[in-house]
LOTORKOL-229316 format. One record per residue (C-alpha): residue in one letter; x, y, z. Coordinates in nm, 2 decimals. Layout:
<atoms>
ATOM   r       c1       c2       c3
ATOM   A        X        Y        Z
...
</atoms>
This chain:
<atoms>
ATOM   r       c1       c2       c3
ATOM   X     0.11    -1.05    -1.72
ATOM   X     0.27    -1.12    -1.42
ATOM   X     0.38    -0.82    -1.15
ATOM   X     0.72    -0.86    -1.09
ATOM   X     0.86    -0.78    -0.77
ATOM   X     1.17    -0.72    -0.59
ATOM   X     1.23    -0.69    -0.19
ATOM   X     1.43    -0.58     0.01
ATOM   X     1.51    -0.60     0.37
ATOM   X     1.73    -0.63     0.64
ATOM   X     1.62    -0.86     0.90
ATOM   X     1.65    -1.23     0.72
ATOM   X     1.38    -1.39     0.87
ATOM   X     1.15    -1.10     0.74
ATOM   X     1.23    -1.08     0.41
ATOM   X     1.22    -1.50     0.40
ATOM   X     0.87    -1.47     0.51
ATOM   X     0.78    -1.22     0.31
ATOM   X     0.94    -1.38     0.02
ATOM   X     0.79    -1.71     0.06
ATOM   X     0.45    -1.60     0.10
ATOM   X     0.47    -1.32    -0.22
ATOM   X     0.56    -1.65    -0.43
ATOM   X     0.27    -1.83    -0.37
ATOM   X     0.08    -1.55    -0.54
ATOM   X    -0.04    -1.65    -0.85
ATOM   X     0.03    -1.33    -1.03
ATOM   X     0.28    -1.23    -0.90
ATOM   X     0.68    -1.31    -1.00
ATOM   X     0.94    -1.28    -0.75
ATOM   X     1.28    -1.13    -0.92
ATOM   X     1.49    -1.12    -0.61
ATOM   X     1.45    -1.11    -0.22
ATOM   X     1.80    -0.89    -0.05
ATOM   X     1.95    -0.82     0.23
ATOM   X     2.18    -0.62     0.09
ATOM   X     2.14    -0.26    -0.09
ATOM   X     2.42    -0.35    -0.36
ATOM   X     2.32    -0.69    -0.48
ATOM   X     1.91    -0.54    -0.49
ATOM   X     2.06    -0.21    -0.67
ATOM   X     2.22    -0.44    -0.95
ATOM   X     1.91    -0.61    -0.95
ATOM   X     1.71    -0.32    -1.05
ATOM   X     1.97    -0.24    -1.28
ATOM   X     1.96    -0.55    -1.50
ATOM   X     1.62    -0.69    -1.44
ATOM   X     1.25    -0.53    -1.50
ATOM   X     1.08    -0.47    -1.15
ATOM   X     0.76    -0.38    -1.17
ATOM   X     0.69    -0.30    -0.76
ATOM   X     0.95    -0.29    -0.49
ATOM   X     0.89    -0.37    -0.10
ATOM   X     1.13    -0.18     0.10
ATOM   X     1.22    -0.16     0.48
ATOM   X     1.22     0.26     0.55
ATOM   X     1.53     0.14     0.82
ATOM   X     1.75    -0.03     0.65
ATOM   X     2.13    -0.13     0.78
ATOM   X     2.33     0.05     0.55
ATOM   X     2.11     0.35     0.48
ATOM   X     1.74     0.51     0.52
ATOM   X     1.46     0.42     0.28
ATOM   X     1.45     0.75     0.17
ATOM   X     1.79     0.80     0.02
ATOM   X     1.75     0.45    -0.14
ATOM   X     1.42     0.56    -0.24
ATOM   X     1.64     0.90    -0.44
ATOM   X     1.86     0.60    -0.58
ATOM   X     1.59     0.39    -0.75
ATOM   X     1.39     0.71    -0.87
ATOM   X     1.74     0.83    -1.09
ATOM   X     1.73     0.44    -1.23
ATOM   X     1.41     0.45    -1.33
ATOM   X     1.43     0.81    -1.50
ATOM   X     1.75     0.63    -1.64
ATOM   X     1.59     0.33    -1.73
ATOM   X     1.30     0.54    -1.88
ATOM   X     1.02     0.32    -1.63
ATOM   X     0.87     0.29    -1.29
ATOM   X     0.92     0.09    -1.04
ATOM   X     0.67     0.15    -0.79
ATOM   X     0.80     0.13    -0.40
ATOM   X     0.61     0.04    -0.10
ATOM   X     0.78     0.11     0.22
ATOM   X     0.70    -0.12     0.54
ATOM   X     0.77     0.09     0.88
ATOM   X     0.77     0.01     1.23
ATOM   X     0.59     0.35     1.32
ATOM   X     0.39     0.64     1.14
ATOM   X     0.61     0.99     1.12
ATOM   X     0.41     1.22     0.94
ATOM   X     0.72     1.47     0.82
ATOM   X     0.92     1.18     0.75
ATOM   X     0.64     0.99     0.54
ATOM   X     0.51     1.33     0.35
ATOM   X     0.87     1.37     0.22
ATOM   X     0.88     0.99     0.10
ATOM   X     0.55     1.08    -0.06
ATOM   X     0.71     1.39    -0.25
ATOM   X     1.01     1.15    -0.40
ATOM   X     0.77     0.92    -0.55
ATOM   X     0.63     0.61    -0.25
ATOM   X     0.35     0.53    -0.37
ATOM   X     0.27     0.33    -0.05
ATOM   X     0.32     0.29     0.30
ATOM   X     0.24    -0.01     0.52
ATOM   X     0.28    -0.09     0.92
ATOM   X     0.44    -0.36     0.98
ATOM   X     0.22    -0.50     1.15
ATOM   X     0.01    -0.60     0.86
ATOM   X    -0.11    -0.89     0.74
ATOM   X     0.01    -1.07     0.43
ATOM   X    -0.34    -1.02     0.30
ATOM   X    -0.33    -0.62     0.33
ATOM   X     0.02    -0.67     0.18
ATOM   X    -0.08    -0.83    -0.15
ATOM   X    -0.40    -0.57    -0.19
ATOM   X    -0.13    -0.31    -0.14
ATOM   X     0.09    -0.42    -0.40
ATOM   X    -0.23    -0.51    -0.66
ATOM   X    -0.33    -0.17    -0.59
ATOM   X     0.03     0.03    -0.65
ATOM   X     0.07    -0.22    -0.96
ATOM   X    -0.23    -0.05    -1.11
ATOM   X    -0.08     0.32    -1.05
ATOM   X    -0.27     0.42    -0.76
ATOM   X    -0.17     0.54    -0.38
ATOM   X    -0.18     0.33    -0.04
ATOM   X    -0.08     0.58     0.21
ATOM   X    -0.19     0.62     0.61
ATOM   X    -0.54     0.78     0.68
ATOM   X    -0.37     1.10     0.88
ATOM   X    -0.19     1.18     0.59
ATOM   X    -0.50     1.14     0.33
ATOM   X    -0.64     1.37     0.51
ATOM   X    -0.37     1.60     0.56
ATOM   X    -0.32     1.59     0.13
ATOM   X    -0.68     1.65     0.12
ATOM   X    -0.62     2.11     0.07
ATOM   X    -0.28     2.14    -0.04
ATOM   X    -0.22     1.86    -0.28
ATOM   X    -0.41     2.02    -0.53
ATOM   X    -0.49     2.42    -0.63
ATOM   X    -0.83     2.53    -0.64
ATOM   X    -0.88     2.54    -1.02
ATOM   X    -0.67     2.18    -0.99
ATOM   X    -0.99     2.02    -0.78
ATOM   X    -1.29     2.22    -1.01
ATOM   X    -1.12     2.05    -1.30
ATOM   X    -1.09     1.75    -1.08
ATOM   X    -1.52     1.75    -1.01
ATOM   X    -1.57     1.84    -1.34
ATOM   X    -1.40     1.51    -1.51
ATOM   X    -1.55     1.33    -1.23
ATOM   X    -1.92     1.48    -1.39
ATOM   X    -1.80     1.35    -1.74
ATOM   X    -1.71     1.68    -1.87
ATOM   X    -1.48     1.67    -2.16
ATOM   X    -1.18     1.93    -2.20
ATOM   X    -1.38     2.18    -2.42
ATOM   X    -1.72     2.19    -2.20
ATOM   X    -1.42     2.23    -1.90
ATOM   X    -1.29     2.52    -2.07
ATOM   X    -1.62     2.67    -2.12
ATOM   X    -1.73     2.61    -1.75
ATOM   X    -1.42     2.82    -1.62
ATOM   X    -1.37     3.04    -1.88
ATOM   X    -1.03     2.92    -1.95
ATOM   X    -0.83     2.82    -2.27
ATOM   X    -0.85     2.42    -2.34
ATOM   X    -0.47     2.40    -2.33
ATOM   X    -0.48     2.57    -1.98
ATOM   X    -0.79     2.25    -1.90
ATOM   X    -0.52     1.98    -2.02
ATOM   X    -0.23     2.15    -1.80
ATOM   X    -0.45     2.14    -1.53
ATOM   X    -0.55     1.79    -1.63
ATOM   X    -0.14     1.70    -1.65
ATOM   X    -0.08     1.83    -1.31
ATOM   X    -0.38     1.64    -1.11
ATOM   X    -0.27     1.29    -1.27
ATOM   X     0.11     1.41    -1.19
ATOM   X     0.00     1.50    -0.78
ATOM   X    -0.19     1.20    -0.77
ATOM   X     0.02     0.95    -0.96
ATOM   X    -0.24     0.85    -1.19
ATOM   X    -0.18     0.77    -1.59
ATOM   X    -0.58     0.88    -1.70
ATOM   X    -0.88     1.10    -1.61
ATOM   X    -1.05     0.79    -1.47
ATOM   X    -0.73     0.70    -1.26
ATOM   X    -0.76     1.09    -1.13
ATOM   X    -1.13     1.05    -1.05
ATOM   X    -1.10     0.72    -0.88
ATOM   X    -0.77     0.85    -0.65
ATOM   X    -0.98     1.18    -0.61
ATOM   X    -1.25     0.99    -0.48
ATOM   X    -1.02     0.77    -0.25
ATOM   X    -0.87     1.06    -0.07
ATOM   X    -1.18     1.27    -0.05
ATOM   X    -1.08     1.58    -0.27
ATOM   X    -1.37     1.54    -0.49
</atoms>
């Protein structure tokens, strides 16, 4: 199945670019290419979009309160389209609190179209691609301490009951614990949580 994807910028001889080089991707299936935030809105409205590509500056607003607009549509719309924002420069307070409403990448734009299309593979598949200084900085605080023991111990095979047993905790407490590391990490399995674990260095 194809990934179908939706961009949006301002600057038309980006987003032409862009677009033109996204469509010779085998599977990948260009919905729509905008300029504008109201045409790509209705767009998201009336069309399945898998992954969006989104200028953080935009002309009419910030990436961030576009980014609050697409996450209502999808709770809405009962799906998820993922968002990877392209910026001109790394701010780590501003890219943390994109990170909290739901990016699930950020790119420079200085990239090539190569590291584009990995990016979008990889967020198609559920996982993170965000800067190195801020991998590290999610390294302690993204998850609690019981959080990354349950973390190692699904990354040593454990199941929920030997988990339990291991910590001395119920096997419902194990799958909340379980719930919230795939929630943090914006994973859909135990082997998406090991695998993003292992990517950011927590486990």
């Amino acid at each position: 199945m194809k990934i179908k994807l939706a961009l949006i910028d301002d600057h038309k001889l980006v987003l032409q670019g862009m677009a033109e080089k996204l469509e010779q991707v085998a599977n990948f299936e260009l919905v729509g290419a905008y300029t504008e935030e109201e045409s790509f809105l209705l767009c998201l409205q009336h069309k399945e979009i898998d992954v969006v590509v989104m200028d953080l500056m935009l002309k009419d607003s910030h990436g961030l309160d576009l980014l609050k607009t697409i996450n209502a549509l999808n709770e809405k719309k009962l799906r998820e389209s993922k968002v990877i924002l392209i910026s001109g420069f790394y701010d780590e307070t501003l890219h943390k609190r994109a990170l909290e409403l739901g990016a699930k990448a950020f790119l420079r734009k200085e990239v090539s179209y190569e590291e584009l299309i990995a990016c979008i593979l990889n967020v198609a598949k559920g996982n993170h691609v965000i800067p190195e200084f801020l991998a590290v900085e999610l390294q302690n605080p993204l998850l609690t301490n019981s959080e990354q023991t349950v973390l190692k111990l699904l990354a040593e095979e454990f199941t929920n009951e030997q988990i339990a047993k291991e910590m001395y905790i119920s096997r419902r407490t194990v799958e909340t614990h379980v719930s919230n590391i795939c929630r943090k990490l914006g994973v859909n399995s135990r082997i998406g949580a090991v695998r993003e674990g292992l990517r950011l260095k927590i486990i």
